[in-house]
PDB file of N, CA, C and O in Angstrom:
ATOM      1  N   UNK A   1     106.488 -13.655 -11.476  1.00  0.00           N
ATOM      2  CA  UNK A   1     106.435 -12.670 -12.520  1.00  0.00           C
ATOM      3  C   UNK A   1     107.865 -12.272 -12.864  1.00  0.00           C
ATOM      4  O   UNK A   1     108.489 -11.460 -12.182  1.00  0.00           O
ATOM      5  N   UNK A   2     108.277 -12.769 -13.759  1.00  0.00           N
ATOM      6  CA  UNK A   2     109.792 -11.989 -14.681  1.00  0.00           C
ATOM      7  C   UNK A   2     109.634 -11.257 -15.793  1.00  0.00           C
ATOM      8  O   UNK A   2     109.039 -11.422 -16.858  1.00  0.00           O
ATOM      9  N   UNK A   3     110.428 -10.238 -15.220  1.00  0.00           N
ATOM     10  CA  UNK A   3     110.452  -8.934 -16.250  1.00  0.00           C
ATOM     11  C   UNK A   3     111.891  -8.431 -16.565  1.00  0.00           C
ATOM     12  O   UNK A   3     112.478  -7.892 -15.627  1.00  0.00           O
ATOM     13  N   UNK A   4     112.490  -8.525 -17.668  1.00  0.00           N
ATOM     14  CA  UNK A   4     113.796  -8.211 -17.674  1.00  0.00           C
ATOM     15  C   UNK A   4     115.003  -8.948 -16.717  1.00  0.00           C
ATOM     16  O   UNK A   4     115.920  -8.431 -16.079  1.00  0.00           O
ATOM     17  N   UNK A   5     114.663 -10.190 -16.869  1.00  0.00           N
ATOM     18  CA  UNK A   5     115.625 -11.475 -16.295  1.00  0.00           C
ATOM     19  C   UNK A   5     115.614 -10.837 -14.948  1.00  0.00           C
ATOM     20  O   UNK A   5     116.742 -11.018 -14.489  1.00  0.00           O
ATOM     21  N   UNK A   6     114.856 -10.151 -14.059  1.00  0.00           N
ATOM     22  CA  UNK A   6     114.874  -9.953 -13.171  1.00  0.00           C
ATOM     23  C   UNK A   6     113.905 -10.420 -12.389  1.00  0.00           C
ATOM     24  O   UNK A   6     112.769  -9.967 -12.524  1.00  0.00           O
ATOM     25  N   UNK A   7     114.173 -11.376 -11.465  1.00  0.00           N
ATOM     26  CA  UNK A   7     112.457 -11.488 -10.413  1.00  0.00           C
ATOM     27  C   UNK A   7     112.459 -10.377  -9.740  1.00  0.00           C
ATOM     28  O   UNK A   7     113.330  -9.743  -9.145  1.00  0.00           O
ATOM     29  N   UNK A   8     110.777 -10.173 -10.021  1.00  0.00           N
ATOM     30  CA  UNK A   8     109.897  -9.456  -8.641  1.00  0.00           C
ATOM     31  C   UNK A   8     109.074  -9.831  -8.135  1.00  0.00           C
ATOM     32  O   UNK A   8     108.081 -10.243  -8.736  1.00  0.00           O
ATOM     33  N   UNK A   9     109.191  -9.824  -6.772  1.00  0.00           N
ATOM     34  CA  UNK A   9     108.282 -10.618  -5.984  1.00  0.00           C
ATOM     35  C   UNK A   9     106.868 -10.167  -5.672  1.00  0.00           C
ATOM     36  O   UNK A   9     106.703  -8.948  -5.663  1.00  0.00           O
ATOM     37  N   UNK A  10     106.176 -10.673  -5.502  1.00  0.00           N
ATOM     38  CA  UNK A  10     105.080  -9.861  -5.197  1.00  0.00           C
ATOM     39  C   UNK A  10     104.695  -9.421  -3.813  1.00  0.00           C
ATOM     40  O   UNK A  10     105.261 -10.341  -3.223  1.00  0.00           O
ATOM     41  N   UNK A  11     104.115  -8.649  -2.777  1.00  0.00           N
ATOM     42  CA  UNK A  11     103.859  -8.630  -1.533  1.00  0.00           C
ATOM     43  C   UNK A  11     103.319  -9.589  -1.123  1.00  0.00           C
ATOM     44  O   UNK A  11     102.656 -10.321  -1.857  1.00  0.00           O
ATOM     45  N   UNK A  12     103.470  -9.777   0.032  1.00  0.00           N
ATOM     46  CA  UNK A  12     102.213 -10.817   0.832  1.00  0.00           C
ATOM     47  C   UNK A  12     101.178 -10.378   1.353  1.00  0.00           C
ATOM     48  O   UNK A  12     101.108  -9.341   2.011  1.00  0.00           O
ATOM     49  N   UNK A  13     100.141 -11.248   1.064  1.00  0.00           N
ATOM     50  CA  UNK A  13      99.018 -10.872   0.890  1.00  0.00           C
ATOM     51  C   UNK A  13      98.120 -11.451   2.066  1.00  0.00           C
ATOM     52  O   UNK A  13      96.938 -11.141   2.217  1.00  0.00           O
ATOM     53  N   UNK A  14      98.962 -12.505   3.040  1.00  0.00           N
ATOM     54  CA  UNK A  14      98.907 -12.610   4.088  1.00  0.00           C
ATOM     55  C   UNK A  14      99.486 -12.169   5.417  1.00  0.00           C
ATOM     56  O   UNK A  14     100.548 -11.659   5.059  1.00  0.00           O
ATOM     57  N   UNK A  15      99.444 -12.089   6.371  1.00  0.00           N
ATOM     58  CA  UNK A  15     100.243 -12.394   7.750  1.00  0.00           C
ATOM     59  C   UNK A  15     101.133 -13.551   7.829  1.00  0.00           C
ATOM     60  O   UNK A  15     100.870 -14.709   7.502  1.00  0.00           O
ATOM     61  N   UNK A  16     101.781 -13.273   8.113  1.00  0.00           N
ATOM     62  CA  UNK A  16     102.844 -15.120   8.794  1.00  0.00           C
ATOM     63  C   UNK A  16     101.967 -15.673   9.463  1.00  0.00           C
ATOM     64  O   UNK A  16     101.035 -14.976   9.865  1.00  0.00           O
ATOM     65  N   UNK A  17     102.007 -17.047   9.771  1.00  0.00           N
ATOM     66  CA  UNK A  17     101.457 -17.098  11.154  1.00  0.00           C
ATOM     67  C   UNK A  17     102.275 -17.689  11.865  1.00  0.00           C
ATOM     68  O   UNK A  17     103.370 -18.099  11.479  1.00  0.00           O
ATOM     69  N   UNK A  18     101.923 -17.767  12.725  1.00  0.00           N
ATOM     70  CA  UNK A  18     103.336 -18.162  14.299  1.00  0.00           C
ATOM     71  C   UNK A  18     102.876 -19.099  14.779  1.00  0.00           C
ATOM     72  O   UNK A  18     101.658 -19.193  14.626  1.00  0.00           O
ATOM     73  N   UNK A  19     103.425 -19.987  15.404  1.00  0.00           N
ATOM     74  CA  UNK A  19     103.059 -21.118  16.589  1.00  0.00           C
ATOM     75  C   UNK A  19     102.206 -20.807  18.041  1.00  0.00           C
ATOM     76  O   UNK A  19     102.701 -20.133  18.944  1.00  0.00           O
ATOM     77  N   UNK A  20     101.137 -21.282  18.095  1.00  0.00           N
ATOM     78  CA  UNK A  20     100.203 -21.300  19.056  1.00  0.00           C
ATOM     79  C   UNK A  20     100.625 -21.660  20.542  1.00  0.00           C
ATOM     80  O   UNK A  20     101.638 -22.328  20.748  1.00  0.00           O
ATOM     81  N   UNK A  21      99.960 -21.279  21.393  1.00  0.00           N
ATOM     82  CA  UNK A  21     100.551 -22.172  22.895  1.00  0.00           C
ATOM     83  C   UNK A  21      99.583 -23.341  23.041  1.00  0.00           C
ATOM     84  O   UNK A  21      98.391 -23.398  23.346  1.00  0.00           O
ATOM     85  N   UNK A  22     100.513 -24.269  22.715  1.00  0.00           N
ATOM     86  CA  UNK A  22     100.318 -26.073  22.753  1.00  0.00           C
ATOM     87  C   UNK A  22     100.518 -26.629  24.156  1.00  0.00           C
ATOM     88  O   UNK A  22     100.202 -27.750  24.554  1.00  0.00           O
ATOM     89  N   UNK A  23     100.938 -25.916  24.646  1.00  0.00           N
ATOM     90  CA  UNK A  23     101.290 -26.219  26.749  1.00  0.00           C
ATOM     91  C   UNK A  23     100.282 -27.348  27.130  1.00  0.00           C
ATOM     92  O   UNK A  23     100.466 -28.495  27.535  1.00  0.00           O
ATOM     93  N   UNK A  24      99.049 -26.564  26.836  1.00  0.00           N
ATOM     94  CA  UNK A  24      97.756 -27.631  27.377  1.00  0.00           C
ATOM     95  C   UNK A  24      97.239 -28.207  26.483  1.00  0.00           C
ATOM     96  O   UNK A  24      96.012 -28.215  26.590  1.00  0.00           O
ATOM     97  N   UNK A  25      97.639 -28.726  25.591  1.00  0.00           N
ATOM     98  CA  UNK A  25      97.260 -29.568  24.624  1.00  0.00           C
ATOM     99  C   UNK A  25      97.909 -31.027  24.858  1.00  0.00           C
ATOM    100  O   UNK A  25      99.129 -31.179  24.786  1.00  0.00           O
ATOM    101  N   UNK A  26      97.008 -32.115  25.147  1.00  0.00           N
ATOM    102  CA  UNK A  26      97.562 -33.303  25.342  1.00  0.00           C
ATOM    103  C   UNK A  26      97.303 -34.172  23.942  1.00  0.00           C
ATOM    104  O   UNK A  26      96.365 -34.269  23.151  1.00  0.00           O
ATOM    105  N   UNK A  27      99.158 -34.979  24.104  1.00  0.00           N
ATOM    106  CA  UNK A  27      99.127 -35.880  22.907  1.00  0.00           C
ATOM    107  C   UNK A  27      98.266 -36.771  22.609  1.00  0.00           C
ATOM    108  O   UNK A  27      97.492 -37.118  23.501  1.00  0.00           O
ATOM    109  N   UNK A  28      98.162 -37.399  21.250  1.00  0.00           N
ATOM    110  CA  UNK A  28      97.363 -38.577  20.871  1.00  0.00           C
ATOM    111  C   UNK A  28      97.655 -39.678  21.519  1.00  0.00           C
ATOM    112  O   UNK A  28      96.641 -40.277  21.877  1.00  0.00           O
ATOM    113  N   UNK A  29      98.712 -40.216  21.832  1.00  0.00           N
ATOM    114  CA  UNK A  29      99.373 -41.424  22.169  1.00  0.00           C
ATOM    115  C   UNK A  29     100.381 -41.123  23.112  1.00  0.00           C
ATOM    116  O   UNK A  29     100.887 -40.031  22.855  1.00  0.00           O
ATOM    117  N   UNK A  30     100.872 -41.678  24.116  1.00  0.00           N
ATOM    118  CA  UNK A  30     102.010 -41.697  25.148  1.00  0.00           C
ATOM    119  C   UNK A  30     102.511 -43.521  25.439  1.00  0.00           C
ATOM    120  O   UNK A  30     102.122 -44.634  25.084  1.00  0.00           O
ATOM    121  N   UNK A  31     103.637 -42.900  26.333  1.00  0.00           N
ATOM    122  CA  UNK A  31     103.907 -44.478  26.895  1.00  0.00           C
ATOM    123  C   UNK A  31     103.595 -44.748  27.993  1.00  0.00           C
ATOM    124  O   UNK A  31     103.190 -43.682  28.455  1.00  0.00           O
ATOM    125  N   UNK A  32     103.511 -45.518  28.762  1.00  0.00           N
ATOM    126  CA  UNK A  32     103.307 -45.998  29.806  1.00  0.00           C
ATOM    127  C   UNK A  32     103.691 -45.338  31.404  1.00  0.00           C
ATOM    128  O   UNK A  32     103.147 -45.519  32.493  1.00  0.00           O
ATOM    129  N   UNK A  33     104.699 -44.627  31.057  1.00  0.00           N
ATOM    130  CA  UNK A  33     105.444 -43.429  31.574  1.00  0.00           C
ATOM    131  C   UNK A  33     104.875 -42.305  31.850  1.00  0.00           C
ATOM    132  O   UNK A  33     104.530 -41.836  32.934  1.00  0.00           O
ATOM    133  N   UNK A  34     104.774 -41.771  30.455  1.00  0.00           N
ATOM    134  CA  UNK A  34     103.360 -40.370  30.019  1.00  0.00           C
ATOM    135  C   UNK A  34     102.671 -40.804  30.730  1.00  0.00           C
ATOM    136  O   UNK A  34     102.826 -40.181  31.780  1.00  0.00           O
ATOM    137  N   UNK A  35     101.609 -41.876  30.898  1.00  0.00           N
ATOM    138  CA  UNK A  35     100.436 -41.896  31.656  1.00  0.00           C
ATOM    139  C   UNK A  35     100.909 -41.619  33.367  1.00  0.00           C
ATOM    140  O   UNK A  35     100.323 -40.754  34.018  1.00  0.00           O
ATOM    141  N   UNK A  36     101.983 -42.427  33.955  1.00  0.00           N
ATOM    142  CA  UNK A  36     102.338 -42.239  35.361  1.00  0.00           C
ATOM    143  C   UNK A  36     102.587 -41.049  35.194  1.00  0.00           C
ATOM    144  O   UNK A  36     101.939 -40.425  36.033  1.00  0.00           O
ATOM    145  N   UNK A  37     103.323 -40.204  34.409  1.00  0.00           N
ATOM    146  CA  UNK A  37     103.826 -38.715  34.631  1.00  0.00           C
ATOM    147  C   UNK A  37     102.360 -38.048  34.660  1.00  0.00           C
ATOM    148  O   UNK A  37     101.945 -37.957  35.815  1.00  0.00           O
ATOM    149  N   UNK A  38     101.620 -37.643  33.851  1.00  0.00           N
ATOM    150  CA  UNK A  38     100.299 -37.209  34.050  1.00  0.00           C
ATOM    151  C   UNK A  38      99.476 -37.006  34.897  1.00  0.00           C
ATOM    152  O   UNK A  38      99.299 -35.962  35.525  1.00  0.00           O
ATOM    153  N   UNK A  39      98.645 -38.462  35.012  1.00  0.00           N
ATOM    154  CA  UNK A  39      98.017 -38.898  35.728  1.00  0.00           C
ATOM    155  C   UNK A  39      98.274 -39.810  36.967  1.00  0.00           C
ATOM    156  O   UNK A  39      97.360 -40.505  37.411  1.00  0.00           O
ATOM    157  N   UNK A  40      99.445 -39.809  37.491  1.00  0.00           N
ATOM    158  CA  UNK A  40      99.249 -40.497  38.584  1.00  0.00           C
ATOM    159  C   UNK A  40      99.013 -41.621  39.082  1.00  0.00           C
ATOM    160  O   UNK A  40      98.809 -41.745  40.290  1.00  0.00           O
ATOM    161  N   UNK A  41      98.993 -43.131  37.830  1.00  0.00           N
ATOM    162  CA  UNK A  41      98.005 -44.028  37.377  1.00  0.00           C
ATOM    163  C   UNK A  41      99.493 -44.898  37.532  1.00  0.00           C
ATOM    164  O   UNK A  41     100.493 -44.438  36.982  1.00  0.00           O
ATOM    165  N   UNK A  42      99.555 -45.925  38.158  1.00  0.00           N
ATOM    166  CA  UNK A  42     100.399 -47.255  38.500  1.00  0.00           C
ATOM    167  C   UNK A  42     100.771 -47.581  36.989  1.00  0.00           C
ATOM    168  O   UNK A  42     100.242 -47.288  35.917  1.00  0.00           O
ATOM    169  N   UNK A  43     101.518 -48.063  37.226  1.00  0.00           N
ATOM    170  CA  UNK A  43     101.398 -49.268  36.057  1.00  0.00           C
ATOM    171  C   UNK A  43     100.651 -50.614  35.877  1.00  0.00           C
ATOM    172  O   UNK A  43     100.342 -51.100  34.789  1.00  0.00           O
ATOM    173  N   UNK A  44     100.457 -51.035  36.838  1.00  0.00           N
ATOM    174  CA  UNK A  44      99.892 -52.280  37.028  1.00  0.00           C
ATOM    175  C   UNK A  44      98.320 -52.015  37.331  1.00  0.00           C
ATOM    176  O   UNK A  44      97.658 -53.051  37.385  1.00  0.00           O
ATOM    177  N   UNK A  45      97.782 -51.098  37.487  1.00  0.00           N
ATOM    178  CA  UNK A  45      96.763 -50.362  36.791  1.00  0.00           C
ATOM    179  C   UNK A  45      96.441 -49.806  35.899  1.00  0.00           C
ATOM    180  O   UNK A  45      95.344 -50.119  35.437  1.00  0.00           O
ATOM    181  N   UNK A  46      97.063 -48.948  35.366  1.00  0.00           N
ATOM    182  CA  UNK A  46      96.940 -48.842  33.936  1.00  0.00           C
ATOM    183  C   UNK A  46      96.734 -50.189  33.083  1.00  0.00           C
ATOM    184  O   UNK A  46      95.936 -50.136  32.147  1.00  0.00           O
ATOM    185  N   UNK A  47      97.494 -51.554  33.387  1.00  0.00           N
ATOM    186  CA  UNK A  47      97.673 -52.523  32.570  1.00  0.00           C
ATOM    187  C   UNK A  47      96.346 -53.508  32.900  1.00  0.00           C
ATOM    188  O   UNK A  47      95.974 -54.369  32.103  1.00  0.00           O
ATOM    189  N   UNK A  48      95.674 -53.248  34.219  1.00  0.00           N
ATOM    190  CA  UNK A  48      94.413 -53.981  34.563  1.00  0.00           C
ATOM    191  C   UNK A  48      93.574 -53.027  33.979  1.00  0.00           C
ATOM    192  O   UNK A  48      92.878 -53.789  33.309  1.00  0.00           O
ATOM    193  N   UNK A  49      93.002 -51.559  33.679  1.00  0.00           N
ATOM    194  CA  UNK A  49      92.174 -50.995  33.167  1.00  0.00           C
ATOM    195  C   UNK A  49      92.545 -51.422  31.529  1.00  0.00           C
ATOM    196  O   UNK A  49      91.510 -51.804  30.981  1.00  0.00           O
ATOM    197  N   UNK A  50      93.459 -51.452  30.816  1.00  0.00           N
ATOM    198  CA  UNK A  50      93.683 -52.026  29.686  1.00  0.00           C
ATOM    199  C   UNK A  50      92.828 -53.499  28.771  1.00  0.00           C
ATOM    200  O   UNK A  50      92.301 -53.767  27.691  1.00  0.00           O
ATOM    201  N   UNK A  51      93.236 -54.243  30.376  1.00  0.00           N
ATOM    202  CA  UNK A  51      92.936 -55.533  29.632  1.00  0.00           C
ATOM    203  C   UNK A  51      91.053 -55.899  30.038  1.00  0.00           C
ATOM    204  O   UNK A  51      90.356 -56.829  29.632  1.00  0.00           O
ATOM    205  N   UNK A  52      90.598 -54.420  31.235  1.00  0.00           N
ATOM    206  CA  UNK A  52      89.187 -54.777  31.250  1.00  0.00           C
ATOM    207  C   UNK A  52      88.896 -53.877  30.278  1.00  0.00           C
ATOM    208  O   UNK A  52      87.672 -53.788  30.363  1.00  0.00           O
ATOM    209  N   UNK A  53      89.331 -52.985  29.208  1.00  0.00           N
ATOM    210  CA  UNK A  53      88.517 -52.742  28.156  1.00  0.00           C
ATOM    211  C   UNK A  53      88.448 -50.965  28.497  1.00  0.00           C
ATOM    212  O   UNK A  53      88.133 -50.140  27.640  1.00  0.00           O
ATOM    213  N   UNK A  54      88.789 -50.650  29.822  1.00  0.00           N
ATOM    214  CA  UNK A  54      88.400 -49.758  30.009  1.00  0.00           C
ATOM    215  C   UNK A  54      89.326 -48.165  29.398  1.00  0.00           C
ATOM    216  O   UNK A  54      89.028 -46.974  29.309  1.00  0.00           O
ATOM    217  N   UNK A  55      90.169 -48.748  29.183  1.00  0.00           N
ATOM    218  CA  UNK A  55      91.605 -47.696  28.399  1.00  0.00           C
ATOM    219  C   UNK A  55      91.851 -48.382  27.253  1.00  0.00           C
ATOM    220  O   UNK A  55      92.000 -49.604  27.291  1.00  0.00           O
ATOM    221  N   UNK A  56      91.939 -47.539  25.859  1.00  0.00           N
ATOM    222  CA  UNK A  56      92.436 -48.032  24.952  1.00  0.00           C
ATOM    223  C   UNK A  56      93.845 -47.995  24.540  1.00  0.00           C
ATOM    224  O   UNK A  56      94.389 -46.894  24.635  1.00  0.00           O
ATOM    225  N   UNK A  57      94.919 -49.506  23.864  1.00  0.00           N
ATOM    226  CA  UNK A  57      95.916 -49.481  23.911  1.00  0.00           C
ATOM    227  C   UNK A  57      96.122 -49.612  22.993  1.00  0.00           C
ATOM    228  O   UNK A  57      95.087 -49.768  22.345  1.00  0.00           O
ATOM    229  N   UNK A  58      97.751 -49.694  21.907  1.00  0.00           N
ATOM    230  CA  UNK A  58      97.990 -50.159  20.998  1.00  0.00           C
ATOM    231  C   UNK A  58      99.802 -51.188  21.482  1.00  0.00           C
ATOM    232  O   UNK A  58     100.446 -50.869  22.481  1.00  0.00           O
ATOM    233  N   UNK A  59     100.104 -51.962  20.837  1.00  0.00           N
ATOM    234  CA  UNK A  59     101.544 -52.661  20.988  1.00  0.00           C
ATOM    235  C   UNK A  59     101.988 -52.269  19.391  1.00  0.00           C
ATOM    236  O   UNK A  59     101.147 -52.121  18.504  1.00  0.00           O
ATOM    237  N   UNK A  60     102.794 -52.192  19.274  1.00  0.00           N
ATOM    238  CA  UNK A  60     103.726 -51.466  17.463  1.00  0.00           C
ATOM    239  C   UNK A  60     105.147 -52.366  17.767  1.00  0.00           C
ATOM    240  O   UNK A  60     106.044 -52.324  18.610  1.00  0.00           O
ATOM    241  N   UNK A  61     104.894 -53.007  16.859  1.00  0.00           N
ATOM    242  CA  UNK A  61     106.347 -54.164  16.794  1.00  0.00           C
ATOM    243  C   UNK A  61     106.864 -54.589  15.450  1.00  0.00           C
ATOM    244  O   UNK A  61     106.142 -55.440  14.930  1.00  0.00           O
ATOM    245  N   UNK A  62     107.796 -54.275  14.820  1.00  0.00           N
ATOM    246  CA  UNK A  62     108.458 -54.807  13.379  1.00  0.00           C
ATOM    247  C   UNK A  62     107.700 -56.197  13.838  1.00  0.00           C
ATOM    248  O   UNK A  62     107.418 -56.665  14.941  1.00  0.00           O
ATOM    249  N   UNK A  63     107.478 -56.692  12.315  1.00  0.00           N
ATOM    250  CA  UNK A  63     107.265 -58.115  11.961  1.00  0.00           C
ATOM    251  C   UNK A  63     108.793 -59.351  12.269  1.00  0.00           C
ATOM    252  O   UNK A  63     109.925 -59.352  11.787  1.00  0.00           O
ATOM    253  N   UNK A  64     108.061 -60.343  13.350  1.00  0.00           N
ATOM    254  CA  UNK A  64     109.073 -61.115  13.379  1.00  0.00           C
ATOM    255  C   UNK A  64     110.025 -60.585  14.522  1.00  0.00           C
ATOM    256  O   UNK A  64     111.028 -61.176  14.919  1.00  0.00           O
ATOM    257  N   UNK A  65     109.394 -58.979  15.139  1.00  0.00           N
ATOM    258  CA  UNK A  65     109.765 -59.494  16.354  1.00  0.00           C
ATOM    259  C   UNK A  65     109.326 -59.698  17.819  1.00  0.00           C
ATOM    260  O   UNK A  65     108.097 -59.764  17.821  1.00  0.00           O
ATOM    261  N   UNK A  66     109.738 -59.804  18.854  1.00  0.00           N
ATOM    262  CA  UNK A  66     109.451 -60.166  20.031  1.00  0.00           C
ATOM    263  C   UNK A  66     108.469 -59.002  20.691  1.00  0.00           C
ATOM    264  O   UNK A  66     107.267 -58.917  20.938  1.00  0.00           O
ATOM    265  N   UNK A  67     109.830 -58.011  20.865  1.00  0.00           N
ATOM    266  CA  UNK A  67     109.049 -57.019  21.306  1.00  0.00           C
ATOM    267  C   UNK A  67     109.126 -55.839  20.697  1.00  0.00           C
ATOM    268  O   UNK A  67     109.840 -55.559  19.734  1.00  0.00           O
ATOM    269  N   UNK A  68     108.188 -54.971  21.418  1.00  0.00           N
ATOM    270  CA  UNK A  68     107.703 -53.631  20.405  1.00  0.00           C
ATOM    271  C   UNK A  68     107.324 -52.742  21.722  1.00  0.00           C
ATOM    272  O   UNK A  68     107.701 -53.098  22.838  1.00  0.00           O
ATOM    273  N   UNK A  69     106.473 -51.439  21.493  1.00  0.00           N
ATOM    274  CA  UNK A  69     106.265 -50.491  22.272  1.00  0.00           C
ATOM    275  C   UNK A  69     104.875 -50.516  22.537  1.00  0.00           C
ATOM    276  O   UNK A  69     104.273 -50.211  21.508  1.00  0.00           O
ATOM    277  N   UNK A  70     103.994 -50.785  23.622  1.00  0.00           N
ATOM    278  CA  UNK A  70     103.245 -50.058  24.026  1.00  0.00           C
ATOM    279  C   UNK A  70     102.623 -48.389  24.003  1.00  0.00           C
ATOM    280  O   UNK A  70     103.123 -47.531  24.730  1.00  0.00           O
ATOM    281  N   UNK A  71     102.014 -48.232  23.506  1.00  0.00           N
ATOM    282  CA  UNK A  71     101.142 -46.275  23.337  1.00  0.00           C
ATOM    283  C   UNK A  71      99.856 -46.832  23.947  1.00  0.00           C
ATOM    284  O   UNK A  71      99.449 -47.949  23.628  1.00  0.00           O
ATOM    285  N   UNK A  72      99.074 -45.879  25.022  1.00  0.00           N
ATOM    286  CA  UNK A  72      97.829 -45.478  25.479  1.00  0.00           C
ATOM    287  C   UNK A  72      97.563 -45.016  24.800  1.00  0.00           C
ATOM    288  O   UNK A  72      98.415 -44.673  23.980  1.00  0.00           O
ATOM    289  N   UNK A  73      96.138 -44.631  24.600  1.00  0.00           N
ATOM    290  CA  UNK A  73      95.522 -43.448  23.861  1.00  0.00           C
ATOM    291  C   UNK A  73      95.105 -42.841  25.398  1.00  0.00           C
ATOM    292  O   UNK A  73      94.414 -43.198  26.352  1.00  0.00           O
ATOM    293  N   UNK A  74      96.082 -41.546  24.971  1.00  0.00           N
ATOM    294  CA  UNK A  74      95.378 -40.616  26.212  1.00  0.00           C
ATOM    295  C   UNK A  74      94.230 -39.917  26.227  1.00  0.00           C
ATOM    296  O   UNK A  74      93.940 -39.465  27.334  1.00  0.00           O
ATOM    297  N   UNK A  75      93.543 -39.703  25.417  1.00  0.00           N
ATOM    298  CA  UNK A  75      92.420 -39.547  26.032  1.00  0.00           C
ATOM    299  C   UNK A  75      91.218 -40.406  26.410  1.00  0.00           C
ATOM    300  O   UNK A  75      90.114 -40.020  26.796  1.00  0.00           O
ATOM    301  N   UNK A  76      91.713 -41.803  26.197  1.00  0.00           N
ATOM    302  CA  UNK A  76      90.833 -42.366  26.982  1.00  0.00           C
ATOM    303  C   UNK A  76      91.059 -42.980  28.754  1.00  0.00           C
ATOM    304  O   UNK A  76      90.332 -43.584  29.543  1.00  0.00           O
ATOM    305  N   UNK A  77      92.514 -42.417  28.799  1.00  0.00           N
ATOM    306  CA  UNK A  77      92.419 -42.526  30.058  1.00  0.00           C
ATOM    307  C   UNK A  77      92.159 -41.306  30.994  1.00  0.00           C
ATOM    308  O   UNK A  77      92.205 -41.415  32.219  1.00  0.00           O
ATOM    309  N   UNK A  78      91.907 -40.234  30.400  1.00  0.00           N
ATOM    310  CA  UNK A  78      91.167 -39.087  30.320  1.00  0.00           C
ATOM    311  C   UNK A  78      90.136 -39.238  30.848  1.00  0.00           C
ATOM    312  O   UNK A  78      89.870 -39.004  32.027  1.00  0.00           O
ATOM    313  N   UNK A  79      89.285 -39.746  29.830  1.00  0.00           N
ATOM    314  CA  UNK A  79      87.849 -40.289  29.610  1.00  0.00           C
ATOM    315  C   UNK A  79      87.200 -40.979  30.978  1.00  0.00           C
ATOM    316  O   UNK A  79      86.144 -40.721  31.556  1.00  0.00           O
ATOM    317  N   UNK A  80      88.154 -41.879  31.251  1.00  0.00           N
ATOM    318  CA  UNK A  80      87.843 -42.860  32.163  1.00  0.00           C
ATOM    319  C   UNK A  80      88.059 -42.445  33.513  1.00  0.00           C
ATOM    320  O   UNK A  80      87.345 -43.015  34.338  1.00  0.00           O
ATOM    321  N   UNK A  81      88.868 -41.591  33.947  1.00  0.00           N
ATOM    322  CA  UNK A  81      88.990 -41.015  35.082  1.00  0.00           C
ATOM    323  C   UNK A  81      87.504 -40.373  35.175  1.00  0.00           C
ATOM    324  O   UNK A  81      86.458 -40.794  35.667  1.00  0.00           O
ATOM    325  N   UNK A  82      87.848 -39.179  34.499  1.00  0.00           N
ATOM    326  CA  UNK A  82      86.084 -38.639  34.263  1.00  0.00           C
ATOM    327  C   UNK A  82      85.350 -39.164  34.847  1.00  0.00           C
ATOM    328  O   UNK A  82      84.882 -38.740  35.903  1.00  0.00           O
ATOM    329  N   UNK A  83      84.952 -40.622  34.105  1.00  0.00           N
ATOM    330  CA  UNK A  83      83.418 -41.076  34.215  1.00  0.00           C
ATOM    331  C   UNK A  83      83.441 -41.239  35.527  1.00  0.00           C
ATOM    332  O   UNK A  83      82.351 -41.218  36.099  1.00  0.00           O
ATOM    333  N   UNK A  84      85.042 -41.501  36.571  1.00  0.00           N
ATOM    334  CA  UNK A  84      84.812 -42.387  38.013  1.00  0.00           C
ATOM    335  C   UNK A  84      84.333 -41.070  38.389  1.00  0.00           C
ATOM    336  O   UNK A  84      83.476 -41.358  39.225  1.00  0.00           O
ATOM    337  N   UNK A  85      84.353 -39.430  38.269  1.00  0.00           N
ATOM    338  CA  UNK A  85      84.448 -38.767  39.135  1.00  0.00           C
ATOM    339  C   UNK A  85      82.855 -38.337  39.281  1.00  0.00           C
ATOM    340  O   UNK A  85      82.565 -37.380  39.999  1.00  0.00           O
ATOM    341  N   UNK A  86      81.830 -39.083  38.571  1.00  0.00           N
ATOM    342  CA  UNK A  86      80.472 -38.967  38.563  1.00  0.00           C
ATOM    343  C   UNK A  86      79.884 -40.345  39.241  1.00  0.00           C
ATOM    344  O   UNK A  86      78.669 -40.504  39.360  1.00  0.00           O
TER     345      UNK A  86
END
């Protein structure tokens, strides 16, 4: 709203809002690392629950090259702990 080459602002008509506590909120994706830091989980387990299907993975590599990064999806190794504890 301008009135006499002057702005006026109007009030807010909301609250701000602020940043939540995210502490216990676990990421979508980690590395191989994340999972040992976490959970406690080998590597060479993690990489045998992988290839039986039982953890889902992704590899992310530019085209054309060799290598790229490994990400878990953490919550399925979440998931999968779980199910052993039944």
């Amino acid at each position: 709203m301008l009135t006499d080459n002057k702005r006026k602002y109007m009030p807010l008509t909301t609250e701000p809002i602020a940043a939540g506590n995210t502490s216990q909120t676990l990421p979508e994706f980690g590395r191989v690392i994340d999972v040992q830091k976490l959970f406690g989980v080998k590597r060479g387990i993690l990489y045998r629950w992988i290839g039986d299907g039982k953890v889902k993975s992704v590899c992310i590599r530019e085209p054309g090259n060799i290598q790229g990064v490994r990400l878990i999806h953490l919550a399925s190794v979440r998931d999968y702990i779980n199910s052993q504890m039944q």
